[in-house]
C-alpha positions in Angstrom: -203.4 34.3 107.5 -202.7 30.7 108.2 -199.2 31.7 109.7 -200.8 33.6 112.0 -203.1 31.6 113.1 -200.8 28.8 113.5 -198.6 30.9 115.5 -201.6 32.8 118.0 -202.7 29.3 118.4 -198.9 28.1 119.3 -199.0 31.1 121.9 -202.0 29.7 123.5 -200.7 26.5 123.9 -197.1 27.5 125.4 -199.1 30.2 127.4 -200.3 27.3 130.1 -197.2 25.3 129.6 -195.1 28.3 130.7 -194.7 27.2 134.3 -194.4 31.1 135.7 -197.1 32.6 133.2 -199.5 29.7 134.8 -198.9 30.0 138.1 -198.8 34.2 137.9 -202.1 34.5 135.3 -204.4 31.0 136.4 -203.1 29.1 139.8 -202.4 32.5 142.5 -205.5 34.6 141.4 -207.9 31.1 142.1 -205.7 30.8 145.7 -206.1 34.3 145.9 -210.1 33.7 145.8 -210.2 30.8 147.9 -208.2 31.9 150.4 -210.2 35.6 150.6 -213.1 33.4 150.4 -212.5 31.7 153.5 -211.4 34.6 155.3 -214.1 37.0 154.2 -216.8 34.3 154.8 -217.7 33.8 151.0 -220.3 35.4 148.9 -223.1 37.5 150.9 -222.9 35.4 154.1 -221.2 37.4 156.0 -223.4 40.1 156.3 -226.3 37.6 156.8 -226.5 37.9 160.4 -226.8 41.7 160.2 -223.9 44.3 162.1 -224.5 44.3 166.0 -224.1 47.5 167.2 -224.0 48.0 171.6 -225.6 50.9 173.0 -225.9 52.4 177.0 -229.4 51.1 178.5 -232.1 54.2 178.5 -230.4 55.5 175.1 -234.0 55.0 173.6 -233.8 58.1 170.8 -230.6 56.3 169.6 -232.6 52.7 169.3 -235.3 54.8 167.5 -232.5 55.3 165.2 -230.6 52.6 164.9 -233.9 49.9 164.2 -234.7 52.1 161.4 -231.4 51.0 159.5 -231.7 47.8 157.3 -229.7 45.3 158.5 -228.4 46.2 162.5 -229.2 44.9 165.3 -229.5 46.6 168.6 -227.4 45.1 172.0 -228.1 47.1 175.1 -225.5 46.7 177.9 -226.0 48.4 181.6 -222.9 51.1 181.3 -220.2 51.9 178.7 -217.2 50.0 180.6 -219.0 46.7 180.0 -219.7 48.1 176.2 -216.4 49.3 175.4 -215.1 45.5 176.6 -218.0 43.8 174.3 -216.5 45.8 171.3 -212.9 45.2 171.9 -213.5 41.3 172.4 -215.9 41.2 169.5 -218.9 40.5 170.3 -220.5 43.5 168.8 -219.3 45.0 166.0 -219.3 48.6 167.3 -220.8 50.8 169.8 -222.3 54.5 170.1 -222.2 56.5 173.2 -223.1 60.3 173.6 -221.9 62.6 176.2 -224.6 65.1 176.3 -223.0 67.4 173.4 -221.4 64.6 170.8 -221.4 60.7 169.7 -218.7 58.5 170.1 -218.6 55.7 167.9 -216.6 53.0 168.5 -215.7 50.4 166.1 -213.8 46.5 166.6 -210.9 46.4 163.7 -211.9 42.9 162.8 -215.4 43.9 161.9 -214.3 47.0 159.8 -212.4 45.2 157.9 -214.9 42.6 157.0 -218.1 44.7 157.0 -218.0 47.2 154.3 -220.8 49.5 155.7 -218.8 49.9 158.8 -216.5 52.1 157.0 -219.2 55.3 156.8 -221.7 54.0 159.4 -220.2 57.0 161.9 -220.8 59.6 159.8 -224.2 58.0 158.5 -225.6 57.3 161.4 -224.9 61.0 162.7 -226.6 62.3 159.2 -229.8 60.1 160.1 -229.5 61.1 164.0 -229.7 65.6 162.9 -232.4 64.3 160.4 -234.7 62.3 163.0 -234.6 65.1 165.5 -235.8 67.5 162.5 -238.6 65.0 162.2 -237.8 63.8 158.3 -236.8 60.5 159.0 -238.5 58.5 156.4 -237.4 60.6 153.5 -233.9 60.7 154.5 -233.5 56.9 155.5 -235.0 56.5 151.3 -232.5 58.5 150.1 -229.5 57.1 152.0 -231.4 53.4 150.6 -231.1 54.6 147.1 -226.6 55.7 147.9 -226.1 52.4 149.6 -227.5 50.1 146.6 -227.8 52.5 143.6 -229.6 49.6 141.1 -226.6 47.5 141.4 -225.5 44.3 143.1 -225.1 44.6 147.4 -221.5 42.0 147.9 -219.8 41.5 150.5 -215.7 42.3 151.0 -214.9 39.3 149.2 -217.1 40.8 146.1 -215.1 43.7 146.4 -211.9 41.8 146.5 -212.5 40.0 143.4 -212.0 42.9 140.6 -208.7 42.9 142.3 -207.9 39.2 141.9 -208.6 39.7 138.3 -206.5 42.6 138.6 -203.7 40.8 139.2 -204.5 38.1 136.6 -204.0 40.5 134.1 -201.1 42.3 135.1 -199.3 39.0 134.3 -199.9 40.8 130.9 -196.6 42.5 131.6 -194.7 39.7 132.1 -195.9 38.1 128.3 -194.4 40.8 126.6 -191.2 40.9 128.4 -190.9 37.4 127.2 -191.5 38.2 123.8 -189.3 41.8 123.6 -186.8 40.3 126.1 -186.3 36.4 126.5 -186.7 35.6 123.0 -184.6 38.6 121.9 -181.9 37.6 123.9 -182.2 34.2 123.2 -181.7 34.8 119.2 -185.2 33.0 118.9 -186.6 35.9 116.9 -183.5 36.3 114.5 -184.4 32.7 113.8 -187.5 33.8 112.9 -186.5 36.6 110.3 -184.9 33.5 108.2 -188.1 31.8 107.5 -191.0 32.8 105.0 -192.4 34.6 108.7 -192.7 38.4 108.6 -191.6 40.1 111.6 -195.9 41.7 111.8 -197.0 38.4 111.3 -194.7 37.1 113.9 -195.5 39.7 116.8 -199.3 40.1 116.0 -199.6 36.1 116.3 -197.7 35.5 119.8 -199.5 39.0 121.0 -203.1 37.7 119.9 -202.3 35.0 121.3 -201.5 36.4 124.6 -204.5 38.5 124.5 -206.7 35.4 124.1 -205.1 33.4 127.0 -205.4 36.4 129.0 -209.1 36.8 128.9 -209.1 33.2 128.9 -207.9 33.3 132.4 -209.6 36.2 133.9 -213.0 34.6 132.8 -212.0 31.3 134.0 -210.6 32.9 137.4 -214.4 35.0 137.6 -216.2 31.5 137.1 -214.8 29.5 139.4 -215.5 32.5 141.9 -218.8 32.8 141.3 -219.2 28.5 141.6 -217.7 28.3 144.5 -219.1 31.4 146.4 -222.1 32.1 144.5 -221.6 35.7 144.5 -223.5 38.0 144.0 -222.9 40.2 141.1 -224.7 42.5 138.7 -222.7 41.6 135.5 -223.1 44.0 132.4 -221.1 41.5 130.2 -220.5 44.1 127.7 -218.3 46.3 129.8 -216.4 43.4 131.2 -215.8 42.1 128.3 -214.5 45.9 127.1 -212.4 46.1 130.4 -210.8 42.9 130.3 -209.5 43.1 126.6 -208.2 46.7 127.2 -206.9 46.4 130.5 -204.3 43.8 128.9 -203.7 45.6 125.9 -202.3 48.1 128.4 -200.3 46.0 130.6 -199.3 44.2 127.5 -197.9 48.2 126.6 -196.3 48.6 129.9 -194.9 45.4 129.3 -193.3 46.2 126.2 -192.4 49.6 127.7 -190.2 47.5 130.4 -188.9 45.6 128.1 -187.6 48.3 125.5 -186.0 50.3 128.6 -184.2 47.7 129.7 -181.6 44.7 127.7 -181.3 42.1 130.1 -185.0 40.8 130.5 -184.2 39.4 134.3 -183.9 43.2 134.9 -187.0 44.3 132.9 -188.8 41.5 135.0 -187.6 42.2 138.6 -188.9 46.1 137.9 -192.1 44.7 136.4 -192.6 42.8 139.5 -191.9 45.6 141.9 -194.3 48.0 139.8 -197.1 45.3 140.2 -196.9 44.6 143.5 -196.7 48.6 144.1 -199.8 49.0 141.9 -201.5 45.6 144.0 -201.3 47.6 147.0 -201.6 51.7 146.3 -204.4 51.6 143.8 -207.3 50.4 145.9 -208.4 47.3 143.8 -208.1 44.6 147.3 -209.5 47.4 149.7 -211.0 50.8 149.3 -208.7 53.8 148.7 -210.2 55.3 152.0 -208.1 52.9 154.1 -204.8 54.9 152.8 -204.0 58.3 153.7 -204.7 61.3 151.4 -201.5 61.8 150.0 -201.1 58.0 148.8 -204.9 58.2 147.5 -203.3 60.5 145.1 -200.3 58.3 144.4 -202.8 55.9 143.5 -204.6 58.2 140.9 -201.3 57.9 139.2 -201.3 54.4 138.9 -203.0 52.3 136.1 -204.4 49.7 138.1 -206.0 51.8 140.1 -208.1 52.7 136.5 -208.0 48.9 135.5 -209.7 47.9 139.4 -212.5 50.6 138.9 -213.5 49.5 135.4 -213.8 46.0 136.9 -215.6 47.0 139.6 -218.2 48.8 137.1 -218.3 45.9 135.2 -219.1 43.6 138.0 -221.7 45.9 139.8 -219.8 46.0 143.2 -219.5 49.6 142.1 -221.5 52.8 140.5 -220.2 54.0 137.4 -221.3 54.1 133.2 -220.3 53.4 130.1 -218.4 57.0 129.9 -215.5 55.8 132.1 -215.4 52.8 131.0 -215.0 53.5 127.1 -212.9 56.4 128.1 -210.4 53.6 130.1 -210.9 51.0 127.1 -210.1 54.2 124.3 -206.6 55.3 126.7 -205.6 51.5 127.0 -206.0 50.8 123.4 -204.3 54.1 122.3 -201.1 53.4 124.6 -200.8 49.6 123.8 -200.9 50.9 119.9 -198.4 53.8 120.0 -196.1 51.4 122.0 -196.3 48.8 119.5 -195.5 50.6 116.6 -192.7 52.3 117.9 -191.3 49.4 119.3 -192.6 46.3 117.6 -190.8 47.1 114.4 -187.8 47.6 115.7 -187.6 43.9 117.5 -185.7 42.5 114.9 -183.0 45.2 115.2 -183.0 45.2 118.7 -182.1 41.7 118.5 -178.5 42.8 117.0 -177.5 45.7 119.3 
């Protein structure tokens, strides 16, 4: 027991002083949230001054309308040439316009992208609009309350953004086990290893415990400075985070060993484990929502384990609806995959070393 701990806590130690493994786990995700902080405005502030949406003058049934909606803000302009020029230099968010038989709704890019509600407010709106000429408009405007903020924490983008900075912490996951199945394989440090008192399970359950600790280490450390700087705004049920977290690197720590075991030279197994990260960064919805891609690549993304990794997260943090189902479910897959790939692989290091 004393090996191991000695060697976990050597693991910790090297973790930070391993120049890529710092800058990949601890320094990018904290750019990552500064820089998304400044460009999504930080924490809840950017939705303080409510979405301005530009309507024709006498359109009053669609001001009716649109003043019942928490947080909008009504600009009337005299005719839709002047309102179609407001949206496109910014200076409301979106318009609606109807013909006589159908809305238009127009939206500025720069706005969708930073306002989240934008993204359904079309087919919202048109739902309140049917509802309000049936003469229900108070029951439906409670229901569509109770879908927008279902008990959990309202953020802005940049809380959304964060489950995929932490995302991305972990992933460097990946790269610690190619280290340990690859570098140090081909680097004889392991065979050095199998000559001392060391057994090869106390050997590989020390650097991976290690790993694992570092790793949550960061993500927590990466979630804190975060919520200091931007004080956002989340609902945090510590007990799934905590779950998510551990198992989400247990499984890139499997996929990780998985790249490492398909391929001898570890520059290879790293270039590929690289590529597949920066594939699963931008398919599997944890930076932006999944309805920004088109359908075929929303189901790409299903097949990606990020994409699982980003929702648990997102659970976790209350930027998104979910329960303890998916999440044990995700924590019970990760942990099954990380343990079948260790034992079929982990015992054979030592061999692997000679080949």
């Amino acid at each position: 027991m004393k090996t191991f701990i000695t060697i976990a806590l050597y693991r910790i130690k090297s973790f930070y002083r391993d120049t890529f493994t710092f800058l990949f786990s601890l320094i990018l995700p904290i750019m990552f949230v500064v820089i998304f902080g400044f460009v999504f405005g930080g924490g809840e502030g950017s939705s303080e001054n409510g979405i301005k949406i530009g309507v024709i003058k006498d359109s009053a049934e669609i001001v009716k309308v649109l003043e019942r909606i928490e947080n909008i803000k009504v600009v009337e302009f005299e005719n839709e040439a002047i309102l179609r020029d407001k949206v496109l230099k910014g200076s409301v968010d979106g318009a609606i316009i109807f013909d006589g038989e159908k809305f238009n709704f127009i939206i500025n890019f720069a706005s969708f992208q930073q306002k989240p509600f934008l993204r359904t407010f079309g087919e919202s709106f048109s739902k309140i609009y049917s509802l309000h000429e049936a003469g229900i408009d108070r029951g439906f405007i409670r229901v569509e309350e109770e879908l927008i903020d279902p008990g959990k924490a309202q953020v802005s983008t940049l809380g959304y953004t964060i489950p995929g900075v932490l995302s991305f912490s972990i992933s460097s996951a990946i790269f610690t086990m190619i280290a340990l199945f690859g570098y140090y394989r081909k680097r004889k440090v392991i065979r050095r290893f199998a000559v001392t008192p060391v057994s090869p399970i106390t050997f590989i359950s020390g650097m991976i415990v290690g790993n694992f600790i570092a790793g949550i280490f960061s993500c927590l450390f990466v979630l804190l400075i975060a919520q200091l700087i931007f004080s956002l705004n989340f609902s945090i049920n510590w007990t799934f985070l905590l779950i998510s977290i551990s198992s989400s690197i247990l499984g890139m720590m499997a996929l990780g060993i998985l790249l490492a075991s398909l391929f001898r030279e570890p520059q290879a197994a790293n270039n590929v484990g690289n590529l597949l990260v920066n594939i699963m960064l931008f398919f599997s919805g944890v930076y932006f929502p999944l309805d920004f891609l088109p359908n075929y690549l929303k189901v790409f993304a299903r097949f990606l384990p990020l994409y699982y990794v980003g929702r648990a997260l997102r659970i976790s943090l209350g930027v998104e609806e979910g329960g303890a189902t998916f999440v044990f479910s995700f924590a019970f897959v990760m942990i099954f995959v990380f343990i079948t790939l260790i034992l079929i692989f982990g015992r054979n290091i030592f061999e692997l070393e000679d080949r």
